[in-house]
N, C-alpha and C positions, 0 to 999 in steps of 0.2 A: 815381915821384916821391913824395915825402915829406911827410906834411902834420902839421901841429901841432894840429887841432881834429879833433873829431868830426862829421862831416856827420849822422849818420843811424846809429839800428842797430836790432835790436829786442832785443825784452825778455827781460834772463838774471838770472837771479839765483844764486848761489855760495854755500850755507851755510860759515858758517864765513870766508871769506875776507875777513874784515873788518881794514884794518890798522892794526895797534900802533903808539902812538907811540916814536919812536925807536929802533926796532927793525926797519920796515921800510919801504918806498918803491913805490909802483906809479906805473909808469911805461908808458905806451902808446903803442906805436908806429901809426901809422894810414896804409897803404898804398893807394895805387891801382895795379892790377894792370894788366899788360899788355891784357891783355884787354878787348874792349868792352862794353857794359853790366854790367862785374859790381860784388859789392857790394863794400863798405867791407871790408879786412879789421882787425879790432880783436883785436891781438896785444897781451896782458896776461901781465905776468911780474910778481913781487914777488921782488927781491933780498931776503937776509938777511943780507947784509955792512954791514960799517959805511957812513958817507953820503962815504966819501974814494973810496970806488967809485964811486960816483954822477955824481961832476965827473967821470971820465974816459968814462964812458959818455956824458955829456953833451955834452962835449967835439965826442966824436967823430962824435958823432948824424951831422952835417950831410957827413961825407965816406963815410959806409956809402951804398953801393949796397942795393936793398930785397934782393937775393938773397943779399950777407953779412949784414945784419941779422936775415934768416930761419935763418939759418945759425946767428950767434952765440945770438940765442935760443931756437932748437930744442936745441941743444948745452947750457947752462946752465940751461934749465929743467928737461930730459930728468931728472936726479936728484932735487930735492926736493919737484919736481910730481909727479912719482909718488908719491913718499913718501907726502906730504901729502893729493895725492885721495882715495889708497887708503886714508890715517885717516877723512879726510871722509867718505867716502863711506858709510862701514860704517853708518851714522847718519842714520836715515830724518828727510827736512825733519818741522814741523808743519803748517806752512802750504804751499800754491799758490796762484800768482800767473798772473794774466792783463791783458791791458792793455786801459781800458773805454775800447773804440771805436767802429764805425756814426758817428753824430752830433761825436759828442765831437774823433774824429780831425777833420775838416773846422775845427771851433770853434777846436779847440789850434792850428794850419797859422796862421792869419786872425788870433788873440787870444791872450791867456795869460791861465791860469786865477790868479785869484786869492783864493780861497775857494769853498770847497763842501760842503753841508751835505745830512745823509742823513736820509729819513725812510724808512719800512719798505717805501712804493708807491712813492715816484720818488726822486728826485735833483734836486738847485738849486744849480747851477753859479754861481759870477760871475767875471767875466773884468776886467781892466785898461782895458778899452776901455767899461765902464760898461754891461755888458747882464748880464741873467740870464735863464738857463735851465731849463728844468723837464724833465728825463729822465728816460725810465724806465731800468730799473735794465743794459737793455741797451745802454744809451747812446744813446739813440735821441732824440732833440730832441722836444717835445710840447708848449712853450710856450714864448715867446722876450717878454724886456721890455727896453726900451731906459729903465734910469733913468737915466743920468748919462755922460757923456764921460770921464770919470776911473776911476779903479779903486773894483770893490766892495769895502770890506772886510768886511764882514761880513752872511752870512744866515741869517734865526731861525724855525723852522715850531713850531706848536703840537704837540701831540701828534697831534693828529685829522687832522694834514694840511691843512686846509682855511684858515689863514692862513699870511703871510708878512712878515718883517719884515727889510726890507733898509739899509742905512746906506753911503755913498760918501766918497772924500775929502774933496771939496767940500762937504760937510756936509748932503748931504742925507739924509733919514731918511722911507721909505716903512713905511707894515703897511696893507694891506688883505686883503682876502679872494681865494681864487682861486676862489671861487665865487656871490663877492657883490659889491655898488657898493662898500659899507662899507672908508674906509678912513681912512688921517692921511699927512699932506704937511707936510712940517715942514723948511725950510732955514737952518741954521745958520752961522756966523759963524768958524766954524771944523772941521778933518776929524773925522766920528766916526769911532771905529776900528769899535766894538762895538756890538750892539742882541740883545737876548732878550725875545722874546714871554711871557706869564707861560704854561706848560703846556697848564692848560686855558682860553686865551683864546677859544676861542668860544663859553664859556659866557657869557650875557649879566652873572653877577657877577664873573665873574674880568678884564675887559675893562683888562689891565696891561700894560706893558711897559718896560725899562729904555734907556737907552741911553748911551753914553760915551763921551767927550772928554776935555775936560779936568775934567768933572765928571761924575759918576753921576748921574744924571736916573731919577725914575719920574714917568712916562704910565700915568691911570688916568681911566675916562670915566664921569664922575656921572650922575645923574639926569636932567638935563638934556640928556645925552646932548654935553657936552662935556667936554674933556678938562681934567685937573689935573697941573701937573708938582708934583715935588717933590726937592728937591735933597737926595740921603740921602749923597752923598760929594764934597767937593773939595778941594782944595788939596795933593795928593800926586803932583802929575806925571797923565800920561794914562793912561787908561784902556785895558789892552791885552788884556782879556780879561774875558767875564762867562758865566756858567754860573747856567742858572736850573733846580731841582729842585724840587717839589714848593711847599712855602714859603719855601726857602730859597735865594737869590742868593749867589755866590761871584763875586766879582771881584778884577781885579790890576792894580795902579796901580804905579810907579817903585819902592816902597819894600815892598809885600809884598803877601799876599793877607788880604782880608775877607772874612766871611760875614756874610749881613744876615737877621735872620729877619721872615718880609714880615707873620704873621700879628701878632708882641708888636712887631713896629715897633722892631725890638732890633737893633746890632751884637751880636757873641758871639763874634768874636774877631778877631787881627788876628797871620796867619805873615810873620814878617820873610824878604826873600830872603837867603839867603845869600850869595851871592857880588856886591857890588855893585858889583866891577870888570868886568864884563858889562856893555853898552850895552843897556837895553830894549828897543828898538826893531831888534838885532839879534840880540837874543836872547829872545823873548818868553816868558813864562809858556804853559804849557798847562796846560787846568785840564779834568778829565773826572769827571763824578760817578759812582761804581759803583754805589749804590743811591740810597733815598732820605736816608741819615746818613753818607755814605762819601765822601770830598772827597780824591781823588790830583790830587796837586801836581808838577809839575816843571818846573823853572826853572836854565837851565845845565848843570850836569850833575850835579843832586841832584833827587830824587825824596824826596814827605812822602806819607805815607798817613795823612788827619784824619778823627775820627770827630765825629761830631756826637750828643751826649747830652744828659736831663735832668739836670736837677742838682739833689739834694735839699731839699726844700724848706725845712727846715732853715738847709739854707746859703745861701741865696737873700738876705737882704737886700736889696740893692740892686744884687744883680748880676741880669744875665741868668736867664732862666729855664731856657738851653741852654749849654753849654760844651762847647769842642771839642778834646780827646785825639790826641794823636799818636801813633800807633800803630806806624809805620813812619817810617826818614828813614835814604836811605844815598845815597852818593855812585857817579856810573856813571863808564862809562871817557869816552865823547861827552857829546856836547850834546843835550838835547831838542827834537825837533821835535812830537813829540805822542805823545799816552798813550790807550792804550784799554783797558775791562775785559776778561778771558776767564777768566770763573768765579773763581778765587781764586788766579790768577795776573795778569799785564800785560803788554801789546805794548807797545813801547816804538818809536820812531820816532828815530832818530839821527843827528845831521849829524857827520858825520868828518871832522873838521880835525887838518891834520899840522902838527907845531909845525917848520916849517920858513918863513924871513923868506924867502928867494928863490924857493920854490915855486911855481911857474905855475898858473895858473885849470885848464889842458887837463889837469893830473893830480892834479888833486882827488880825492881820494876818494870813491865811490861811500856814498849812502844806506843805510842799518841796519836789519833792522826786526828786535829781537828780541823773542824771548817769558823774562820771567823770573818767578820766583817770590818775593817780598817775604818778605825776614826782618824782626824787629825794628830792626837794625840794620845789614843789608846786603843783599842778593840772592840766586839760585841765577840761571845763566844755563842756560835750558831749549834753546833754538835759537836758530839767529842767523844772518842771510839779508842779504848783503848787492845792492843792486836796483840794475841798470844802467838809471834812467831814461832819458830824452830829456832831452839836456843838462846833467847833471849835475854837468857841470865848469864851469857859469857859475852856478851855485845857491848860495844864503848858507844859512844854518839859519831867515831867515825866511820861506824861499819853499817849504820843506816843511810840510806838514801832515795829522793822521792824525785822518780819522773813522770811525765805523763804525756799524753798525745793530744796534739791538737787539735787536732781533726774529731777528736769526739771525746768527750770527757772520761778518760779513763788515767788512772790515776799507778803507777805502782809503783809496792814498795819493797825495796834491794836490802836485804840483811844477807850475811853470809852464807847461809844455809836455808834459806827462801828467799822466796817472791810471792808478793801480795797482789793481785789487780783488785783497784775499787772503783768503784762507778756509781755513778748516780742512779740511784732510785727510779725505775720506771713506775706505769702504772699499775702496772701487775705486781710487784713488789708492794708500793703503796696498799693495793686492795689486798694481798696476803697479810699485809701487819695489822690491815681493820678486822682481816676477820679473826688472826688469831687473838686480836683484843674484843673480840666479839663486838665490834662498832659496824653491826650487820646496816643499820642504816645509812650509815656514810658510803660502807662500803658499794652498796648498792648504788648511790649515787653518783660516786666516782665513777663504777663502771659504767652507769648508763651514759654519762658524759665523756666517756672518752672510749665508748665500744668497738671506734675505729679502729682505736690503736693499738688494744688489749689484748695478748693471741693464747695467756692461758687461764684468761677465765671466761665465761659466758653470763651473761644478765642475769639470764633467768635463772641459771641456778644457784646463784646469788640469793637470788631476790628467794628459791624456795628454801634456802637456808636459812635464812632470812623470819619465812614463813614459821619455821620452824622452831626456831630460837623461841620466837614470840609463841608458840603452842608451848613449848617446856615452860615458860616461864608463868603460863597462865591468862597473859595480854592476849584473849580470843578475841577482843574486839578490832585490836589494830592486825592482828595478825588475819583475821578475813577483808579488812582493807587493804592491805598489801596483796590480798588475791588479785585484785582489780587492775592493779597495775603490773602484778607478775605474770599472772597464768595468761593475759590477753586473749586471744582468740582460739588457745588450745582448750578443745573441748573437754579430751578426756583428761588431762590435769586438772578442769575444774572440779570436774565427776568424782575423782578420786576424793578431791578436798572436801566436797563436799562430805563423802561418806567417811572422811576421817574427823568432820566435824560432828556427824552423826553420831560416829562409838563414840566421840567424848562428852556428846550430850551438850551440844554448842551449835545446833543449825540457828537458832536464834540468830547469834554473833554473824553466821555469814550470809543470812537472808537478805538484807540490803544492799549488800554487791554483787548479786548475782547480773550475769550478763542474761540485760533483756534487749539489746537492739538488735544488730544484723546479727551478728553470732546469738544463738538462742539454745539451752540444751534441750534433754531428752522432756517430753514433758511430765513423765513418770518422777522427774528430781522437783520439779516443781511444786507436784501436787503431794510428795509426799512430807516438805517443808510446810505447805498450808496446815494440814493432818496433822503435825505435829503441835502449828501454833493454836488451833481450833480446838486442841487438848489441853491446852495450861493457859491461852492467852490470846482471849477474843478482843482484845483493844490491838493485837501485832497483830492478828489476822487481819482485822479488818482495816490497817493501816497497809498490808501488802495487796491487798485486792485493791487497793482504790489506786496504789502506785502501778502495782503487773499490769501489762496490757490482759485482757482477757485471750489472745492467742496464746498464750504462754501452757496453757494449760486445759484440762478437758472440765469446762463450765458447766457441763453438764452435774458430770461427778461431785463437784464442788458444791453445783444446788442444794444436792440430795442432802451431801452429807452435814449441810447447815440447819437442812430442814429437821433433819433426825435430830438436830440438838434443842432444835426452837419446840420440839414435841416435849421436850422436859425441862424448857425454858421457855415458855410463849411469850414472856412482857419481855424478853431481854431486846432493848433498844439497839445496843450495839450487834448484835447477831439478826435485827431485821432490819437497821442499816444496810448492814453488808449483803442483805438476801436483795432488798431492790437493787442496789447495785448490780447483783448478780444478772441479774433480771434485767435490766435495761445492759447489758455484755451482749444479754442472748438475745436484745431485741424486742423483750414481752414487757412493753412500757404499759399496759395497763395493768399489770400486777405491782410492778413500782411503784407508780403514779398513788395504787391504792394504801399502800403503804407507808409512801413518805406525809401522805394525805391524813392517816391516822396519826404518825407519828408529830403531825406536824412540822417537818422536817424543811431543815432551808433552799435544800439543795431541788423541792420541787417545782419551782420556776425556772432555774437553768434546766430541768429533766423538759419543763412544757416545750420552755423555746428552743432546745436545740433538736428534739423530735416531733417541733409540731404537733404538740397533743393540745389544741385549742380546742376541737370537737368534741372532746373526752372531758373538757372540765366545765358544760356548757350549764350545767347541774350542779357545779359544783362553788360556783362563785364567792356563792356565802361562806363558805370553808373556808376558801386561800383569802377573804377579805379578812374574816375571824382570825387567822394565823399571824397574816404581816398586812395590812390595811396601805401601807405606802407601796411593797411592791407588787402587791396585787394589784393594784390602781395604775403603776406605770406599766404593769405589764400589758394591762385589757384596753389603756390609752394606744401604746404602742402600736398593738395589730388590733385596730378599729376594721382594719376589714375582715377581719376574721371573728371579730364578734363583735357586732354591731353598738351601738350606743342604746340601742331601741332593744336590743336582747338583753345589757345589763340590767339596762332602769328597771325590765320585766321582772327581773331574776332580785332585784333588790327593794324590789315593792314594800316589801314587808319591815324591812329594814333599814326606814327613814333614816339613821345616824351614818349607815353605810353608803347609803344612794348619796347621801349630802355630800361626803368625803369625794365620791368618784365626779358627781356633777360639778363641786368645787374646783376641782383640777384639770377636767375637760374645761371650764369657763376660764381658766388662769391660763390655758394653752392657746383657745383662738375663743374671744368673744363673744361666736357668731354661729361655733356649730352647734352649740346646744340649747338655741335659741329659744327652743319651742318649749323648753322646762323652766327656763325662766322663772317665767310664775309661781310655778312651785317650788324654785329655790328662793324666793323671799320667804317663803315660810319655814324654810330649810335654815338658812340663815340664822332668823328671829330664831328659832327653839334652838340650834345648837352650835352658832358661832357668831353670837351676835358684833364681836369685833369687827368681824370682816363683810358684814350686811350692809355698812355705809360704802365702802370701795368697790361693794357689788353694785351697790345702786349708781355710784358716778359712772362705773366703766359699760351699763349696759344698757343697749338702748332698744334694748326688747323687750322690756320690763313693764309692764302697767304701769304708769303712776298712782293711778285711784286704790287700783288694788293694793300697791305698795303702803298708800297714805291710810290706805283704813285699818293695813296688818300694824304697820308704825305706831297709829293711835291706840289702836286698842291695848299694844303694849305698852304705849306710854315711851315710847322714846323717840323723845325729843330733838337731842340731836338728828337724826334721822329724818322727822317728821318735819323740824325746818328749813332739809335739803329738799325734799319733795316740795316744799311751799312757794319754795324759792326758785326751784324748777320749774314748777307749776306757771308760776310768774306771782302767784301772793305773797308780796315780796312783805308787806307792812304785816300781814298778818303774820309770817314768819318772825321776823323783828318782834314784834310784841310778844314771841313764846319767848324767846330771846332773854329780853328785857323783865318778862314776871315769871316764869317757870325757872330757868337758869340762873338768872339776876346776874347774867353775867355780861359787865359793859364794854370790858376789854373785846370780848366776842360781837358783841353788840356793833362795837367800830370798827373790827375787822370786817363784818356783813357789812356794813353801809361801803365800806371801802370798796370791798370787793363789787357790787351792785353798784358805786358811782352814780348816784339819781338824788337829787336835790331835797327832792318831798322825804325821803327818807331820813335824811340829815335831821331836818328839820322834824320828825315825828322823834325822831334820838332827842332832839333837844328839845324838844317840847314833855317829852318822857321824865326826861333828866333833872328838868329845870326845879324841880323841888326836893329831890333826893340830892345833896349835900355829895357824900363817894360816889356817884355818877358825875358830877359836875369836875370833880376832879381828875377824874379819869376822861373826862370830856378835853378839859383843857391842856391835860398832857400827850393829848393826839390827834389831835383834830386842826393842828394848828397848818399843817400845806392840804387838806383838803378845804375847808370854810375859817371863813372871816373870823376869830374868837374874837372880834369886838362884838361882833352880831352876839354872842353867848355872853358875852362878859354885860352888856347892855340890861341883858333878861334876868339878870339874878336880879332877885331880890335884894332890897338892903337891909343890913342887918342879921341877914342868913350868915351863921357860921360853916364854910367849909374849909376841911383838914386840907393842910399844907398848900393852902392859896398861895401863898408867898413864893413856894417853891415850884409850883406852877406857874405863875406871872412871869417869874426866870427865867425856866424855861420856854416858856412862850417868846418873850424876849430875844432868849439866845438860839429859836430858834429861825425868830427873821432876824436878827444879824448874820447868822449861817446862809441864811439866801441872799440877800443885801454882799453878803462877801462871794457866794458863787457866784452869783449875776456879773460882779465885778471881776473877780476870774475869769470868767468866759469871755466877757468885753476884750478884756487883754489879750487873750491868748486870739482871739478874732481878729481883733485890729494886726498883731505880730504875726498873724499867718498871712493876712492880706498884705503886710509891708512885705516880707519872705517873696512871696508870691510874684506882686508886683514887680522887684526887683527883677526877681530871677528872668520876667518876662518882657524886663527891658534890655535887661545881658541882652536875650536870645535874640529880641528884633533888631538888638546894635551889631549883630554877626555879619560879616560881609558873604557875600551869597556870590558864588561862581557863576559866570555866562558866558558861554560858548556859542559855536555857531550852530550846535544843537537846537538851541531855543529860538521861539517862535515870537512874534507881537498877537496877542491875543482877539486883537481889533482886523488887524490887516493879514494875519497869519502868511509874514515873510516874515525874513532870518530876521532874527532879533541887532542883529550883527551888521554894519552893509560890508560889501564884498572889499570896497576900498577902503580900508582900515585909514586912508591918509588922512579921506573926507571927513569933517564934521560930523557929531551924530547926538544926537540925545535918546537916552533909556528913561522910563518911567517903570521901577518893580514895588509893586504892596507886599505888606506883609502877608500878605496870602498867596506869596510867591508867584502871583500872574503878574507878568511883564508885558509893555507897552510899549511904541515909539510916544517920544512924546508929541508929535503931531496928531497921532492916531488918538489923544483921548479928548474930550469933550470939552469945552470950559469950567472952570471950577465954579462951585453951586455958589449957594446963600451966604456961604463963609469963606471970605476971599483968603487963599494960600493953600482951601485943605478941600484934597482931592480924597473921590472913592473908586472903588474897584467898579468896573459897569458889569463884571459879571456878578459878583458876591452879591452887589445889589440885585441886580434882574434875579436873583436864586433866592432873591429876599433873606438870607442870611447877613452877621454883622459884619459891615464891608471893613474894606483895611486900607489905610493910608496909606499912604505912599512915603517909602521909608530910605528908597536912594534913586536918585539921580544922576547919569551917565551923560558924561558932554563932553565933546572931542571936536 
């Protein structure tokens, strides 16, 4: 059967599914099922066709059985409701919602709520039927007052909690104490809507309070302990709203919003509404203050953010001493039901009305609550939650309303036959929507980072959910790295995992996180991971044996069971890899040693040196030379005391090209200690590094010469053979291989160069003097060592030699090059001696302090006499020895110019006398 209202449902809320006007339609079908006691089903669909669809569904409402109704919209939703959730959904709400019950349900059943005001300890309910309530925040009933037969409209608590101030249609208006006799009883002539206690009213000087009708009233109780009204507003329509801050009153009457400042007894401004085709009474202002200077406004469907400022005093005249700034002012898509702060954004509370004339009450639109962020001149919309109250399809936009608490973000929302509380999203919440979006990695993230604060989930089992997911989905590689960081130090969780990676045939995936440091498991899990790699895959075995400590597991067992495979595999390189390794675990480095030995393996020099097997390879030299010739060389350099230089040579007798290598690089390291082979590395040398035989013969001086000069000649190299000649001291005979074997002249005058000896010179040019390209190469170098006139004399005339011209040139340009450094140097001599000189007649022009410190040199009394009146003459040289001048000598051979008689008797250059002191 078919029904057109809602009986009953409970509470869903739908981010996002808020509807647009003229774009879309929610339409709800509400079934009663075959069935006996079951609930209401509340099938909600939104078309996105135009509204010519709409008539025919409507149409036909009445002839659908509920099983093709079910039908048609499982069928037509099935497309853009997936679409749409799955955008939805990706988009974690900000808020959760619960519906406040205990008490409250029973009161909603009986009454309808019609205002309700929040302080930080309880809740103050009023209902239609003229009672108020006092709840704690679980809804739980804790004070019940019967004021008035008619509806509340308004309830006002101080800050402290401890007063209340209540107002009814009927015009009655209560404040007393909830915890004193103290109160005011005041029946009016017509309905207040509004009443606000002043803040701190239970201070005995703040004893204020406003209230509003058709005029703004302030109640303030004198000295006398009676009360004084005073009329601060009227004549603007009624009063539909009042907000008291600090000192400052915000109210809203038919035409706009006021602020009144209570301390200068001042209005300070006055916001026009904007839309005045809005009826007030069913569209009322909400007015919420964010701090104590911050006035959000919203009336219709604009939203004002006013600030409240001084004004300088300057500009004061005759205005106000505050003025208020509008900061913000944008237009929303709905209507306001009420505005709350959240830090430097706003909840916004919205009635949704479809602009459709024929639209029935049952498919109203569902309540709004979004969160948006205020621009200058428009919004950001943060999230947006639309709330399936009780009754929502018989609700106008005056019967919603949104208060909240300050003291901690809780948010609720007042329809007539509910109450909503929402609150921000904790962490736990948060990790709830990751995991039911299955964003097990975030999720686990989250928790580890805020584990303090989270009291109903736990990391770990997070993180093996986590595990989990990742095994369904197949990911066994990430999902045995998330072992590492879940399972931590719990043994038998790892144990488990392990044997659950076992039935799936995935120990592979978790062999390399298995915990091998302080925590260690059973070693029975270890070895029976090896067993399994050792069966499909000897390259992951022998990559875990070389990572595992060998305590992990029993080494023994492990030998064996490699041995039993190398009996049906004996060349296999990687399984007798992995066997020395074994073997050097257990300590039996000469089984290794023999193995990496055969294999030729690299890793047997780090085996020698870090077990000291120097003993063990004393036979074996020729092998590790054969394998790697450089580190076996640095190795047997390295520990020289541990095998001698005199046990290699022994051992490489045979293999001159090896001995040569190793004797090479002991001589490259010190000179001197392998002095005694010498000899027989010239011959080492000559047959197999003949490059490096000439650098061996400069740097050694333990080397035969003779012997050197007979191996040189008989090979014929020259170069070589004219360093020994020249060593030798046969310097001419050298030169002459020089000069006919080489025929090189350039070399030729670098040797005379280098030798600097005259006769030599002279045998080059006497060489030279008929060979034409020696002559040339003579004259282009020879020119700062000998005279090339001497050479230019001795040619012959008529001999042609190539590029004489360019020769003579340079000859030329190369004593004008010396003619001009000569003369540079002159300069810069003479300018250093001027410099000099100068500097060192400054210093003897300095006048030199004398005291009675200082002595005469000659007479050694005060330099000084005692009667300053008397006459006195000083004689000081510039060798700072001072003289009376009776005390010195007569001047010598050169009449005027005195010397020092000590600098002289020290036979050093004496110094003249450079001041005279006379008084």
């Amino acid at each position: 059967m078919l029904y057109g209202f809602v009986l009953s449902c409970d509470l869903t809320y739908d981010r996002g599914t808020c509807l647009r006007q003229q774009t879309s339609l929610c339409v709800h079908w509400i079934f009663r099922t075959s069935k006996p006691n079951c609930d209401i089903v509340d099938v909600q669909h939104e078309f996105s066709e135009n509204v010519l669809r709409y008539s025919y569904y409507f149409a036909r409402i009445q002839r659908i059985t509920m099983a093709d109704v079910e039908e048609q919209v499982r069928k037509q939703s099935e497309e853009f409701t997936d679409e749409s959730e799955e955008e939805d959904s990706e988009e974690e709400p900000k808020l959760k919602y619960e519906r406040l019950s205990n008490g409250v349900t029973e009161i909603l059943q009986k009454d309808a709520a019609s205002c309700m005001t929040v302080h930080d300890k309880f809740l103050a309910l009023g209902t239609h039927f003229g009672k108020v309530f006092l709840l704690d925040i679980q809804g739980n009933v804790t004070q019940k007052f019967e004021i008035s037969s008619v509806k509340i409209n308004q309830i006002s608590l101080d800050e402290s909690g401890e007063h209340v101030g209540i107002c009814s249609e009927d015009g009655k208006v209560q404040v007393f104490g909830l915890y004193t006799r103290e109160g005011f009883h005041e029946n009016f002539d017509c309905p207040i809507k509004v009443v606000a206690l002043h803040p701190q009213f239970t201070r005995s000087n703040y004893k204020q309070f406003v209230t509003g009708g058709n005029k703004l009233l302030l109640y303030e109780r004198n000295w006398l302990n009676r009360w004084k009204t005073s009329v601060l507003h009227e004549g603007e329509g009624s009063i539909t709203a009042i907000q008291w801050r600090a000192n400052l009153i915000a109210w809203a009457n038919n035409v706009g919003v006021k602020i009144y400042d209570i301390g200068t007894k001042q209005r300070i401004t006055n916001v026009l509404r904007d839309n005045v085709s809005l009826r007030p009474d069913m569209y009322p202002c909400s007015l919420c203050w964010k701090d104590n200077s911050s006035l959000i406004v919203g009336w219709g469907s604009s939203i004002k953010i006013c600030v409240v400022k001084e004004r300088n005093p300057t500009e004061m005249r005759d205005l106000p001493s505050r003025y208020v700034e509008i900061v913000s002012a944008f237009e929303t898509e709905f209507f306001i039901s009420g505005l709350a702060p959240l830090a430097d954004q706003l909840v916004t509370l919205y009635f949704v009305k479809e602009n459709s004339d024929h639209m029935d009450e049952e498919f109203r639109a569902r309540p709004r609550l979004d969160i948006i962020q205020p621009l200058p001149e428009s919004c950001e919309e943060i999230s947006s939650d639309a709330l399936t109250v009780r009754n929502f399809q018989d609700n106008e936009c005056r019967d919603y309303r949104l208060e909240h608490s300050e003291g901690e973000s809780l948010f609720y929302i007042i329809s007539p036959k509910d109450i909503v509380v929402a609150k921000e999203r904790d962490q736990d919440d948060h990790i709830d929507w990751l995991l039911e979006k299955k964003k097990y990695e975030e999720a686990l993230m989250a928790a580890e980072i805020s584990f303090k604060n989270i009291k109903r989930h736990d990391v770990q089992k997070i993180g093996m959910a986590y595990i989990n997911h990742l095994v369904e989905k197949g990911d066994y590689d990430s999902a045995a790295r998330k072992c590492q960081k879940v399972l931590g130090k719990n043994m038998e969780l790892w144990e488990n995992e392990v044997y659950r990676f076992k039935t799936i045939g995935q120990l592979k995936a978790i062999s390399q996180y298995l915990p091998r440091g302080d925590l260690r498991l059973r070693p029975a899990i270890y070895e029976m991971i090896l067993h399994d790699f050792l069966k499909s895959d000897y390259e992951g075995f022998a990559t875990l044996i070389r990572e595992w400590p060998g305590e992990l597991y029993n080494n023994m067992a492990i030998v064996q069971a490699v041995s039993d495979h190398l009996k049906r595999e004996p060349t296999n390189r990687t399984l007798l890899t992995t066997l020395a390794e074994l073997y050097t675990y257990d300590q039996r480095y000469d089984r290794a040693l023999e193995i990496y030995l055969r294999l030729r393996h690299k890793d047997v020099y780090q085996l020698i040196h870090k077990h000291n097997l120097f003993s063990s390879i004393e036979d074996k030299i020729v092998l590790l030379m054969d394998f790697d010739k450089e580190k076996a060389v640095d190795m047997l350099l390295d520990n020289e005391d541990k095998l001698s230089t005199d046990r290699v040579v022994e051992e490489l007798a045979d293999r001159p090209e090896l001995l040569h290598v190793y004797l090479h690089k002991l001589f490259k390291r010190d000179h001197h200690k392998g002095q005694k082979y010498h000899e027989r590395q010239i011959g080492l040398y000559a047959e197999y590094d003949r490059p490096n035989l000439l650098p061996f013969l400069r740097d050694s001086t333990h080397c035969p010469l003779e012997k050197a000069l007979e191996v040189c000649q008989q090979r014929n190299f020259v170069e070589e053979t004219v360093f020994l000649l020249s060593r030798m001291g046969n310097c001419r005979r050298a030169l002459q291989m020089i000069m006919e074997e080489l025929e090189d002249v350039d070399k030729a005058i670098e040797f005379a160069k280098e030798q600097d000896d005259a006769e030599l010179w002279e045998d080059l040019i006497s060489y030279s003097i008929d060979k034409p390209p020696f002559i040339t190469g003579l004259l282009n170098n020879i020119g700062t060592h000998v005279d090339p006139i001497l050479l230019i004399h001795r040619i012959k005339e008529g001999m042609e030699i190539p590029n004489l011209r360019d020769s003579l040139v340079k000859i030329l340009q190369d004593y004008n090059l010396q003619i001009l450094l000569r003369e540079g140097c002159k300069k810069i001599l003479v300018a250093d001696s001027l410099s000099l000189l100068q500097k060192m007649h400054r210093t003897q022009m300095r006048g030199v302090r004398v005291d009675e410190e200082n002595i005469c040199e000659s007479c050694h009394a005060t330099i000084l006499p005692s009667d300053m009146a008397k006459p006195f003459s000083v004689v000081m040289f510039h060798c700072r020895h001072m003289f009376h001048k009776e005390c010195l000598p007569s001047s010598g051979t050169i009449p005027g110019l005195q010397f020092c008689n000590i600098c002289s008797a020290k036979k050093r250059r004496p110094g003249s006398g450079v001041l005279e002191m006379k008084k």
